[in-house]
C-alpha positions in Angstrom: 63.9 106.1 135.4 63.3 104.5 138.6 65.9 102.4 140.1 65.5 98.7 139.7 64.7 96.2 142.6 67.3 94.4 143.8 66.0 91.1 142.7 65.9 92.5 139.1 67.3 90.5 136.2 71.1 91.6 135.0 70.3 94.8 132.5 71.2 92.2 129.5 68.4 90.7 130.0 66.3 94.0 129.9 67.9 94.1 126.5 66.3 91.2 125.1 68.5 88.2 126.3 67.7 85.1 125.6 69.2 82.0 126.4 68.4 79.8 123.6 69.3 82.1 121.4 73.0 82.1 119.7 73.4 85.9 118.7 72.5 86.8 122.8 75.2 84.4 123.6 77.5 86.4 121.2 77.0 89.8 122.1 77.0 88.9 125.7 80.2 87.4 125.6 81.3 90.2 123.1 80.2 93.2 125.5 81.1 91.8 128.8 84.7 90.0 127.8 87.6 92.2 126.7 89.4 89.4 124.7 89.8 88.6 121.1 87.4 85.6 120.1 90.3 83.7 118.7 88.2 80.2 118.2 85.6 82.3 115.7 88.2 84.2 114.2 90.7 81.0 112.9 87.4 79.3 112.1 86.4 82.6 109.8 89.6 82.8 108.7 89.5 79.0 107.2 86.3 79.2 106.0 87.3 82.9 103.9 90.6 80.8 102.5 88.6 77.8 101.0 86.1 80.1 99.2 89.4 82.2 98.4 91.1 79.8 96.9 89.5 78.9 93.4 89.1 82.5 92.6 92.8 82.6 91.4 94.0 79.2 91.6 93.8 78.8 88.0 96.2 82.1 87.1 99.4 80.3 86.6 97.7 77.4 84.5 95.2 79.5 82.9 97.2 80.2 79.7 98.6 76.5 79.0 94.8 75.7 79.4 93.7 78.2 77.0 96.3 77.0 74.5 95.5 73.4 74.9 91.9 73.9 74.5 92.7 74.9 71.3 90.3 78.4 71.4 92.8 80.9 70.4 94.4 81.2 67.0 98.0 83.3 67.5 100.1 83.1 70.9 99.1 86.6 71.6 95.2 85.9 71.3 95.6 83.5 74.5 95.9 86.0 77.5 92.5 87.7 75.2 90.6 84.5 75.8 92.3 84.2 79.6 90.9 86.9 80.3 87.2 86.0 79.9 87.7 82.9 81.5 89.0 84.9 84.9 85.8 87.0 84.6 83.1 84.9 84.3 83.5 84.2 88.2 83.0 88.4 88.7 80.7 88.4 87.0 78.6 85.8 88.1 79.3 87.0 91.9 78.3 90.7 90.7 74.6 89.7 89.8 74.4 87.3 92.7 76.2 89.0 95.5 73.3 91.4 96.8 71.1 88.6 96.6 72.8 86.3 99.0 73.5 89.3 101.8 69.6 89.9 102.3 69.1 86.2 102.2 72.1 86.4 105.2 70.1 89.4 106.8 67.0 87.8 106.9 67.7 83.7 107.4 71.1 84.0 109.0 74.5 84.2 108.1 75.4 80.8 109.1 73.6 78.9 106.3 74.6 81.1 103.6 77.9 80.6 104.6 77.9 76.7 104.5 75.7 76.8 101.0 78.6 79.1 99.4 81.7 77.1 100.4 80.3 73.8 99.5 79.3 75.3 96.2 83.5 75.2 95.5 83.6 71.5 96.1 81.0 71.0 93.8 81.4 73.4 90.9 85.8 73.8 91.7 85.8 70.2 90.9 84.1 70.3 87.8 86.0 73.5 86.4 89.1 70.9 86.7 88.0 68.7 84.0 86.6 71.2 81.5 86.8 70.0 78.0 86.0 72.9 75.8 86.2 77.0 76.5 82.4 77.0 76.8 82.5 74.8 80.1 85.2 76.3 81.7 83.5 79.6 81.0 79.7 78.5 82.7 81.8 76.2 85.1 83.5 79.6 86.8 80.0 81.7 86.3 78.2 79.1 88.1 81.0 79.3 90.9 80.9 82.5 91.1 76.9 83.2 91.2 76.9 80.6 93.8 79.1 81.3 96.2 78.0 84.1 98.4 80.1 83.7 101.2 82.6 86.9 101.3 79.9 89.4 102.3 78.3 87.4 105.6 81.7 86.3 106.7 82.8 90.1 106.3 79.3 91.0 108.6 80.0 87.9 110.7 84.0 89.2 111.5 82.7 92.7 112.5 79.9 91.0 114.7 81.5 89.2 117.0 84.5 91.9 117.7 84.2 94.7 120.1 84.9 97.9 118.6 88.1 98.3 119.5 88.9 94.8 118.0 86.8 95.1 114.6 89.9 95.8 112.1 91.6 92.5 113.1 88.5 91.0 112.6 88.8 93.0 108.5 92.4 91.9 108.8 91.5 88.5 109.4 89.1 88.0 106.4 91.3 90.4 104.2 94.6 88.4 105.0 92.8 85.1 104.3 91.2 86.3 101.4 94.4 88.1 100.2 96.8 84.5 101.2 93.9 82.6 99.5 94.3 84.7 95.9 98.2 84.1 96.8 98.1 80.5 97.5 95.6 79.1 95.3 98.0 80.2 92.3 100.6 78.7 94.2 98.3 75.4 94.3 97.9 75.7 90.6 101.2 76.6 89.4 102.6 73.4 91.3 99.6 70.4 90.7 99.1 71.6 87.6 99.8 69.3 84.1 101.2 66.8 86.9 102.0 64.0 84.3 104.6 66.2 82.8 106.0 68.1 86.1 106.0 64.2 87.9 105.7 61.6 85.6 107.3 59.2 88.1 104.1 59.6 90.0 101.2 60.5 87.7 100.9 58.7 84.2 100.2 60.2 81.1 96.7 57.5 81.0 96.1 58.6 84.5 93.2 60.7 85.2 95.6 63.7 86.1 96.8 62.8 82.9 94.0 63.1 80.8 92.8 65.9 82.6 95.9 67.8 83.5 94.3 70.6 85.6 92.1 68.6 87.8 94.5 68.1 90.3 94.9 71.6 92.1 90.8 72.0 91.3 90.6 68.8 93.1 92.5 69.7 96.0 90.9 72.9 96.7 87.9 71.2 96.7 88.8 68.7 99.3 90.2 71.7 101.7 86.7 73.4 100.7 84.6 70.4 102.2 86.5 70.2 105.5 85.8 74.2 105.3 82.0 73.1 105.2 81.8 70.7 107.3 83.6 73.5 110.0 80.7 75.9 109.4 78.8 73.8 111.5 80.8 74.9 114.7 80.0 78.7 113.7 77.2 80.4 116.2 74.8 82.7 114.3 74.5 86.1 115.0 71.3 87.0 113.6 68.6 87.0 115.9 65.2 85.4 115.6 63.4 85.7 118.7 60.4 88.1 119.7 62.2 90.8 120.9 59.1 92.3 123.1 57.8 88.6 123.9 61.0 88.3 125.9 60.6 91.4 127.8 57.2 90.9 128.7 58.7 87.0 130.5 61.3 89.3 131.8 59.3 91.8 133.4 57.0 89.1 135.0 60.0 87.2 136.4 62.0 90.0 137.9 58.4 91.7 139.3 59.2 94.6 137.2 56.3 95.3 135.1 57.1 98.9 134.9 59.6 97.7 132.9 57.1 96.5 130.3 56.4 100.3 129.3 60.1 101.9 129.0 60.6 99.2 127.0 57.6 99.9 124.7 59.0 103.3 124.9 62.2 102.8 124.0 61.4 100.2 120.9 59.3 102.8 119.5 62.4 105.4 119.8 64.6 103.2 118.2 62.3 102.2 115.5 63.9 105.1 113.4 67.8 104.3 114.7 67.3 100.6 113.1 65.1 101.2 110.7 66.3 99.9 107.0 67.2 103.5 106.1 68.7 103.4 102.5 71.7 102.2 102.2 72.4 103.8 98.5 72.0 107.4 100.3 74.1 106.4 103.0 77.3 108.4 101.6 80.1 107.2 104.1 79.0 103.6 103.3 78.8 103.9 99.3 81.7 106.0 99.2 84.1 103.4 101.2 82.9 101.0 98.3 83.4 103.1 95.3 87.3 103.8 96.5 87.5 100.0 97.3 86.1 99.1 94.0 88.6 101.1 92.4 91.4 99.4 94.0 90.3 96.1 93.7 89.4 96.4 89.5 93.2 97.6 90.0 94.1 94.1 92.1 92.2 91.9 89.9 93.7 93.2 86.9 97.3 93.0 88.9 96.7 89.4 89.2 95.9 88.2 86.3 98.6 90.0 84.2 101.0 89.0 86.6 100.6 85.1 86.0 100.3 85.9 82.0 103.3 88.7 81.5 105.4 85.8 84.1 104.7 82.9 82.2 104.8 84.7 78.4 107.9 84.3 76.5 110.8 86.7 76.3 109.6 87.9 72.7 107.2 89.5 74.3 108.6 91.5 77.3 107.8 88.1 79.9 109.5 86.2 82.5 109.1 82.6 80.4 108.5 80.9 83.6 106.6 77.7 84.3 103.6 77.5 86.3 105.4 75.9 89.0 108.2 78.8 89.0 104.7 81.3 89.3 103.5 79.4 92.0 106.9 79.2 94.0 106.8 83.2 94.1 103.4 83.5 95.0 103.7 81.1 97.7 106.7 83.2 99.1 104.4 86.1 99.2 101.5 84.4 100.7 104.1 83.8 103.7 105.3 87.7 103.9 101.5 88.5 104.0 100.3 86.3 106.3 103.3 87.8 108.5 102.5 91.0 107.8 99.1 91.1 108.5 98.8 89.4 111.9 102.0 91.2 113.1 102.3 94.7 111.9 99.0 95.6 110.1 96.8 96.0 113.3 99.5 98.2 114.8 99.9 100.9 111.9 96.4 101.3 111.5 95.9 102.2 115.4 98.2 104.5 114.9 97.8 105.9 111.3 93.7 104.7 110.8 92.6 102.9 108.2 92.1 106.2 105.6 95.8 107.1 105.8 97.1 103.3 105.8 95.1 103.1 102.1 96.7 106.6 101.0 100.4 105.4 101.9 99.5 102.0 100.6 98.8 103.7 97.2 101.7 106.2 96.9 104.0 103.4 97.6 102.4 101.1 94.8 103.5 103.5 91.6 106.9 103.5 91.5 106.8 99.7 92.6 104.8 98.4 89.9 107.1 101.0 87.6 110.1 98.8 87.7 108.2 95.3 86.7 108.5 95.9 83.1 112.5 96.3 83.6 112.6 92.9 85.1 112.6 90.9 82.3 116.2 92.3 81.8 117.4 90.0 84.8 117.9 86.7 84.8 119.3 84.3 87.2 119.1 84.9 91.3 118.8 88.6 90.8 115.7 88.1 88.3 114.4 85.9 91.2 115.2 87.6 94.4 113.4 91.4 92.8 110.6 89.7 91.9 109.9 87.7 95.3 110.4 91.3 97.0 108.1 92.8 94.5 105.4 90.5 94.5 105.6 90.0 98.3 105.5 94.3 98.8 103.2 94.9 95.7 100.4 92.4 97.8 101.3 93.5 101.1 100.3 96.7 100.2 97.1 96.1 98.1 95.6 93.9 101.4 96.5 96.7 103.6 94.4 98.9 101.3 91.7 96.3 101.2 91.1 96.2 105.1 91.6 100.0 105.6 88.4 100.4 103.3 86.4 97.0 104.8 86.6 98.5 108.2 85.4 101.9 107.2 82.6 100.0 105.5 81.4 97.8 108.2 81.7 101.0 110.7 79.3 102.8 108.6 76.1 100.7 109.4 74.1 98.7 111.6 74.2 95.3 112.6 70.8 95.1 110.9 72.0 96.5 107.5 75.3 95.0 107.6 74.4 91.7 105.7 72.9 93.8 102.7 75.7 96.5 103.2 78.1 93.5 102.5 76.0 92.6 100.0 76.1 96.1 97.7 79.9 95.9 98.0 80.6 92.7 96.7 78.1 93.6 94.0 79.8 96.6 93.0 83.1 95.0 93.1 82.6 91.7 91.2 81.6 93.7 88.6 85.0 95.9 88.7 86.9 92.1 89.1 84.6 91.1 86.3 86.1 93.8 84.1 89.7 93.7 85.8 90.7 90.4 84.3 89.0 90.6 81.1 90.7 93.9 80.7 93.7 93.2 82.0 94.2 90.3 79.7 93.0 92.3 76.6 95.0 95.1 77.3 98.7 92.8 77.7 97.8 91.2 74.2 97.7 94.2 72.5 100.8 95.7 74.5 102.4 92.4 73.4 101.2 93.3 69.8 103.2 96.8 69.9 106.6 95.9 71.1 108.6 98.7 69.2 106.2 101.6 69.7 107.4 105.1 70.7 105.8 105.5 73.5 105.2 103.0 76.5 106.4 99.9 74.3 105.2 96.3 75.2 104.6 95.7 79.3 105.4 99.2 79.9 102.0 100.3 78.9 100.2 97.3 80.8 102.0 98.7 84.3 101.6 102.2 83.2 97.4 101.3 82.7 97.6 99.6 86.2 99.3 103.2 87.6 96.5 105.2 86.3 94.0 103.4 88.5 96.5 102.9 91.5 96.4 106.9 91.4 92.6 107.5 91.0 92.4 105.2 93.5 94.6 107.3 95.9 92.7 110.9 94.7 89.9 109.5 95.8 91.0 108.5 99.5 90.4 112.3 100.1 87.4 114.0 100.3 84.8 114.8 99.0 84.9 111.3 97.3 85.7 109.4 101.0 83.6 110.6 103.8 84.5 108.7 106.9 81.3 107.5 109.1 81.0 108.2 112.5 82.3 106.5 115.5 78.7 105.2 116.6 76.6 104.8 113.2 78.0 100.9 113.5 76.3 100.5 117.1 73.9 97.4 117.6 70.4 97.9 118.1 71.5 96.1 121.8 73.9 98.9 122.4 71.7 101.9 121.4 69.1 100.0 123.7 71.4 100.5 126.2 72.0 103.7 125.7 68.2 104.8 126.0 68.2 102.5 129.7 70.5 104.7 131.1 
């Protein structure tokens, strides 16, 4: 190619720049400054917490509700009914999820993420003063359904990174997401039944009173509406403009015009590069979902037995804590992740990579999660100094795995596919979070129902269950299940546009 006149417009603007458009302000500032966009990234990361929050909030509270809603007959049919309660959210994000990333692809990620997250304040609220099981059941499905957000934040993190920066970007929305299923139990276990926990504050006639879960539902939804109202200060990345319009004003302003054809040339070379190639056959993209879809059916279920087995009575193998006591520990390890993440994370996977950070991650979590059942044995600062170091390693862990297997999955498309990529994963996984809790409170009432069996007795068969999938987890970190995508498959369009210009 001839060299260009010296008059000629910068070679971003060969690429399609436009001016009035938000996504060429973006990728300009991404490709030409070194930095870490900071401002996007704490406004993604608040964003990611309010829609993380309600997903767990109600763990620690969950089984007082249960009892007082007067559903379940024996104290061991209550984490049974928990259980389906916790799911309902999966499951309505598992038939919804796909849905909302082509709706990101196509009209923007920006207004799907401002629908989702005030969809919490709305539907949060209302979970908070459910009278019956049926409302709190269609309550959380409704939430869930609704609020698509995860998947085009997830795109939107990986867009507005360079390269080198695009696993803190995974780190950002994993640690948020990870602190927001910490914290939001935390929330719960303290606001929760607050006419009995402060009665100098709240009365029993009160409407935190009458409705003694409302108030942590209520809260979250306040944070979720300032979260909304922030969207509005997030730039879009999708791009909308006439791609060859713009090169035809840009040829005619630099007095280029043989520009016109290489461009023509090159858009009909990279017709096949962006095309929407199918995503189901692209293997390192579906196989960085299956593994992380193992792993979080393994998290959900973690989270949900945790709360249950720490609040359940001694009888049964449990901790017979309060919901604030619940919430004290899961705030402590909110902290250690949070720290964890933003200091160390980053730095072991640029030197170990993401695959090997998710294989360590695993290994370590079996013999962990082998010692829980012999802490209800403890009692006193012992009991609660192991179980803070448990809970705050057992999480550290699980979020490292998480971001490992984000970034692999964001590396292994397009910026055009990346929306619907999102899209297939959440799917996938609501449905395994759909089945986590549901299982995982099934399968700790009938552990609680076998308490002098031979063989793995009580809790000891609820962490021995959670092992099993830790460790197909790990086997399948190695391939042929894991293939790991190629440096460049996650390239813009822009950048493989550059590419043919040189």
């Amino acid at each position: 190619m001839e060299e260009m006149p010296e008059n000629a417009a910068p070679l971003i603007q060969k690429q399609g720049y436009n001016e009035s458009c938000a996504a060429c302000k973006i990728e300009h500032t991404r490709d030409s400054d070194e930095g870490i966009p900071f401002k996007l990234l704490i406004l993604v990361w608040l964003i990611t917490l309010a829609s993380a929050l309600p997903i767990s909030s109600l763990f620690p509270f969950l089984y007082f509700m249960i009892r007082d809603l007067h559903i379940a007959e024996k104290e061991e049919d209550i984490s049974y009914y928990a259980g389906y309660v916790g799911s309902s959210f999966m499951l309505g994000r598992a038939l919804t999820s796909f849905l909302w990333g082509l709706i990101a692809d196509k009209y923007g990620r920006k207004p799907v993420i401002m629908f989702g997250t005030f969809i919490v304040v709305i539907f949060n609220t209302f979970f908070g003063v459910s009278v019956n099981f049926w409302m709190a059941i269609i309550t959380r499905f409704l939430l869930g359904s609704l609020c698509g957000t995860l998947g085009p934040l997830r795109a939107y993190a990986s867009e507005i990174c360079r390269k080198e920066h695009q696993a803190l970007g995974m780190s950002v929305i994993s640690t948020s997401w990870g602190i927001g299923l910490v914290i939001g139990p935390a929330v719960g276990g303290f606001l929760a039944q607050p006419a009995e926990k402060y009665p100098q504050i709240f009365s029993e006639k009160s409407i935190f009173g009458r409705f003694p879960y409302f108030l942590p539902c209520l809260v979250i939804s306040a944070f979720a509406l300032v979260a909304s109202t922030l969207c509005l200060w997030l730039p879009e990345t999708i791009h909308f403009h006439n791609k060859e319009n713009i090169a035809q004003k840009i040829a005619r302003e630099s007095n280029a015009y043989e520009s016109i054809e290489s461009y023509k040339v090159e858009v009909s070379e990279l017709k096949p590069t962006v095309s929407q190639k199918s995503l189901l056959r692209n293997w390192p993209l579906m196989s960085a979902i299956l593994v992380y879809c193992v792993f979080q059916l393994h998290d959900m279920a973690y989270s949900e037995i945790f709360s249950l087995w720490a609040v359940s009575s001694r009888r049964l193998g449990g901790l017979h804590f309060d919901s604030a006591d619940v919430g004290a520990v899961l705030s402590i390890t909110g902290v250690g992740m949070l720290i964890f993440q933003l200091s160390v994370y980053t730095w072991i996977e640029r030197i170990l990579g993401p695959v090997m950070v998710s294989r360590i991650g695993s290994v370590i979590t079996i013999p962990l999660l082998t010692t829980y059942p012999f802490l209800a044995n403890l009692s006193g600062l012992i009991l609660v100094l192991l179980l803070n170091f448990a809970s705050m390693f057992k999480n550290v862990l699980s979020i490292s795995i998480t971001t490992g297997l984000l970034v692999l999955q964001n590396r292994a498309v397009t910026k055009e596919q990346r929306g619907a990529a999102n899209g297939i994963s959440m799917t996938a996984m609501s449905l395994c979070k759909a089945i986590g809790p549901a299982a995982g409170g099934s399968l700790l009432s009938y552990a609680q129902g076998r308490l002098d069996a031979d063989f793995l007795p009580g809790v000891h068969l609820v962490f021995f269950v959670l092992n099993a999938v830790e460790f197909v987890g790990f086997i399948m970190t190695f391939h042929p299940f894991l293939v790991v995508p190629d440096d460049d498959v996650c390239s813009s369009s822009a950048g493989n546009r550059e590419s043919l210009l040189s």
